[in-house]
N, C-alpha and C positions, 0 to 999 in steps of 0.2 A: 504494500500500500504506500498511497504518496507522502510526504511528509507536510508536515504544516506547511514548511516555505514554499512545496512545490506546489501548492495549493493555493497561497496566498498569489506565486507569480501567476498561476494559471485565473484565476477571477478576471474577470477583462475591466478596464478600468476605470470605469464607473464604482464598479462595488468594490474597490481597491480604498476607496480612499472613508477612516474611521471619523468620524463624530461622537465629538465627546460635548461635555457639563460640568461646568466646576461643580463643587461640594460644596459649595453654599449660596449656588443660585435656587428659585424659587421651582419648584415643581411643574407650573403654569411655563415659564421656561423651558422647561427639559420638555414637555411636551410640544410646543409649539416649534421645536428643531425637528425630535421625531415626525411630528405632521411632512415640517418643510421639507425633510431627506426623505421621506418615507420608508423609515425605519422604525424596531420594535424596540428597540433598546438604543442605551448611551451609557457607554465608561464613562465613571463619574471618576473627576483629577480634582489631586491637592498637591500644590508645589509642584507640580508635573509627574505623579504619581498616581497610579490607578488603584481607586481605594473602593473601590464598588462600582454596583449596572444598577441603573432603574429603567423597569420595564414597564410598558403598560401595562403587564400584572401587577407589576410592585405600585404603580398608580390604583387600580379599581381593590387593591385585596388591603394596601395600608392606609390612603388617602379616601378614596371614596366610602366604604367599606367602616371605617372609624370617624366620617362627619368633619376630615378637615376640608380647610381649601387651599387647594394649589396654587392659589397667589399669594397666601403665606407661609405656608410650609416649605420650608427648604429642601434641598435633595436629599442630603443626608441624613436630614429624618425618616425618609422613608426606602432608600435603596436597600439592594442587598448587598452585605459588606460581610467577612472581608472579602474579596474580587477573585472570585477563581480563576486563575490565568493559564494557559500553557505557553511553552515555548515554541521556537520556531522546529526543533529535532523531533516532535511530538509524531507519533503518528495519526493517520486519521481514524484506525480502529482504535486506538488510546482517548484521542478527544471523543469520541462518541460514546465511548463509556466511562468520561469522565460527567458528560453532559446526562447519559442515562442514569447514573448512580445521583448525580446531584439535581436531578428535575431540572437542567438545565437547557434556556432556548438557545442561547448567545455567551458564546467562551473569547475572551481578549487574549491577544497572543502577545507575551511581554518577552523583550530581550535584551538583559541589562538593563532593567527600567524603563525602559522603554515601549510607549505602544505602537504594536507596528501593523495589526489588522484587529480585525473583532470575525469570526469564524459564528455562523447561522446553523440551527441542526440541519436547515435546507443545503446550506454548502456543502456539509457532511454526506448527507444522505444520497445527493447528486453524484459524488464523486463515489460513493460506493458502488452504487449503481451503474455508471460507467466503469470501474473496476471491473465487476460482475459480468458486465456485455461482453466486455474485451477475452476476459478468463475464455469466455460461454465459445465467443464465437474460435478462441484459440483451441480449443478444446473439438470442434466440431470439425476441424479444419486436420488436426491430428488425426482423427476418426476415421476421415474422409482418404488419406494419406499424404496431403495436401503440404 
């Protein structure tokens, strides 16, 4: 299987590029990015550090859900923290069951502190599935004596 990096090059480059939130802007903010990129989540940075995601789950299950509102509550009141990260060595059957073990949609890919993607279970799941085709049809092709 492919490795994080070879994953993150492969994305074509629209969905290459991360959107983040500081950790002490307003909710009402971090959602109004997500609307504008049309994304589900946002690494949430302090000092250039990825210290949590808030998803629109973490909006409707801790924000809506508990009666606050998202022009005053801040991010950090409500993400998930601490920020489950992989690296770029990781593979893609490792994040996928990093992601299935922790009910996770969206894993940030840190390197040396740094963020360098944000990985979707859809990027996973895709790139499995093209795994699988390739295996299927190499497989068929051996068969075949091809």
């Amino acid at each position: 299987m492919k490795t994080v990096a070879q994953l993150l090059k492969s994305k074509d480059q629209k969905n290459q590029e991360v959107h983040t939130i500081q950790w002490n802007h307003t909710v009402f903010e971090a959602l109004v990015v997500m609307a504008a990129k049309n994304v589900g989540a946002l690494p949430v940075v302090k000092d250039g550090k990825v210290v949590g995601i808030i998803s629109e789950r973490d909006y409707a299950r801790k924000l809506i859900l508990h009666g606050l509102s998202s022009t005053s509550t801040q991010v950090h009141q409500v993400m998930s923290s601490p920020a489950i990260t992989v690296d770029t060595h990781k593979s893609v059957e490792d994040c996928m069951g990093i992601m299935t073990d922790g009910h996770l949609r969206h894993l940030p890919v840190v390197e040396g502190g740094e963020l360098l993607g944000l990985l979707s279970i859809g990027d996973l799941v895709k790139e499995a599935i093209a795994e699988q085709a390739a295996l299927i049809q190499q497989l068929e092709q051996y068969i075949r004596g091809e």
